[in-house]
Phi, psi and omega in degrees: 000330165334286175298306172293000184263310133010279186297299172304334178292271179003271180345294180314284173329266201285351129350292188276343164277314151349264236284344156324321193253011186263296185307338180281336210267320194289005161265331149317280186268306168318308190263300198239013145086017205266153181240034170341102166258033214221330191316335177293325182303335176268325158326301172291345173272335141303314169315286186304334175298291200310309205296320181294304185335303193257333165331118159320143248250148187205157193269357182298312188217184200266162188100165171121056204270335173057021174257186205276159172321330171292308192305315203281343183261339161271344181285331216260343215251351180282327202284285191320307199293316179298310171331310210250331142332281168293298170341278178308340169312322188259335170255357199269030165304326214279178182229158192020259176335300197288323204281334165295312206285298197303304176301263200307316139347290177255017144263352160240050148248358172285324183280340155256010143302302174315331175284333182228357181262070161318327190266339161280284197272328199124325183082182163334340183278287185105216176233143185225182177079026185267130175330136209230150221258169173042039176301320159264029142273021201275017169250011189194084212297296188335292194299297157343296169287313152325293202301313179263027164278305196278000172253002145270007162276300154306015174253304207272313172323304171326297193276001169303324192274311187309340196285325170298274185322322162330295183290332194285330192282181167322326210286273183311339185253029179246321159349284171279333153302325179283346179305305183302316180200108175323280165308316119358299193276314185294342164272015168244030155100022195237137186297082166328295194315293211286315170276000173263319180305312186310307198277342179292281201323315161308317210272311206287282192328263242280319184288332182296299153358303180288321158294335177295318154325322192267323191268334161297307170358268174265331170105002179206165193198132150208181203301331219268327179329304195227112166287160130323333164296347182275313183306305203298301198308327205244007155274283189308314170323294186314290177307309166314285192311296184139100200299133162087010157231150190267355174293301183311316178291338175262329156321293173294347174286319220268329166243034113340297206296313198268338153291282164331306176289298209306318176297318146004259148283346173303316169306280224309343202274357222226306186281127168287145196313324196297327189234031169264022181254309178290003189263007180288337168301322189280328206258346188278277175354293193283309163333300179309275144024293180300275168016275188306302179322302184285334163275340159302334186260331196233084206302333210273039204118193186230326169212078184304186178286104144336117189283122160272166169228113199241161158282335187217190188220116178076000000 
């Protein structure tokens, strides 16, 4: 009975950090309508920042610095944002496609840097021994797995609740107007340019976050953490949960998430060792699967977008 409460806190953590960065995509995309395909690359730049931060000082690579777990999550979460700064400065004229095909680009030149700057990231080896949050419950697994479920449940709860009040204010609904009609919204005097980089930069800060969380987490990081598989998994979470509600966006982390493992273990207990190599292929598969169901029955979700009614834009 232990072990499974255990496990479900386990479950939960990284559930809700997924939904962190889930919640980053849905002020993206969900609100302004931006077409981040990029998300692992910011994700990965929190990691590694919080990770250089709080990390003990090691002769392989740079970083190490040993300063606290907090400190190390606003340095990851300033860093992602500086990122998503310059990115978007320069693209985010372009729309969908382009603006998809330019964001996955530099997230997978971010991963290959993290791939080859042996002296910076670790190289495939990656970094490992980063301080971990409740370290000294790691002997009695329950309290542990408790303590940091409940302080990334307060993390992912804050930004949820700023994100609500975020979205809801003049701020957010200059938002949607420009998602809907561009032109429009740029004829009552307000800067398409100026208010989608505000939503790029917000939105990357909360995935920088979530790596950073991920990376206290599990205590290591390399390159194989963010993927392109990371973008797919935290896009569908969104599309499932439900674009442009932040209920919908934690909704779909936690049952993405939860599809995902259960499948999981399901290949391995089912699939012979020659071919438990192929099931990370298989869980993409079954994922899509889910996808397609749920959008045939709730195209818009699980929890679609809310109709708001405003009097004004700003």
């Amino acid at each position: 009975m232990i072990g499974l409460a255990s496990y479900l806190c386990f479950f939960l953590t990284v559930a809700l950090i997924y939904g962190t960065a889930t919640l980053g995509l849905n002020l993206q995309w969900g609100s302004a309508g931006l077409f981040n395909v990029g998300v692992a690359g910011f994700a990965a730049v929190g990691a590694y920042v919080s990770a250089w931060i709080t990390a003990t000082p090691v002769a392989t690579h740079w970083g190490g610095f040993a300063l606290p777990i907090p400190l190390g999550w606003a340095a990851a979460m300033a860093a992602s944002a500086l990122a998503a700064f310059i990115v978007g400065a320069t693209t985010l004229r372009l729309r969908a496609d382009y603006l998809a095909i330019t964001t996955f680009g530099a997230a997978i030149s971010l991963e290959l840097v993290a791939l080859n700057a042996d002296s910076i990231t670790g190289g495939p080896f990656g970094i490992a021994f980063i301080p971990r949050p409740f370290a000294a419950l790691s002997d009695t697994p329950l309290a542990f797995s408790a303590a940091n479920m409940a302080l990334v449940a307060c993390v992912c709860g804050a930004v949820f609740l700023g994100l609500e009040r975020l979205t809801r204010s003049p701020w957010g609904r200059v938002l949607r107007a420009l998602r809907e009609d561009e032109a429009a919204a740029a004829s009552l005097g307000k800067s398409p340019d100026k208010f989608r980089l505000q939503a790029f930069v917000i939105g990357a800060a909360l995935m920088g976050l979530a790596g950073a969380m991920q990376a206290q987490f599990f205590g290591f990081i390399a390159p194989d953490n963010y993927l392109p598989v990371f973008t797919f998994q935290v896009w569908v979470m969104l599309v499932l949960g439900g674009s442009g509600n932040n209920k919908g966006a934690l909704l779909g982390a936690v049952v993405v998430w939860g599809v995902w493992t259960a499948s999981g273990s399901l290949f391995n207990a089912l699939l012979s060792p020659e071919w438990q190599s192929r099931g990370a292929a298989l869980r993409v598969v079954g994922i899509g699967v889910v996808l397609a169901g749920v959008l045939l029955w709730r195209p818009r979700g699980l929890l679609g977008e809310q109709a708001t009614v405003s009097r004004h834009v700003g």
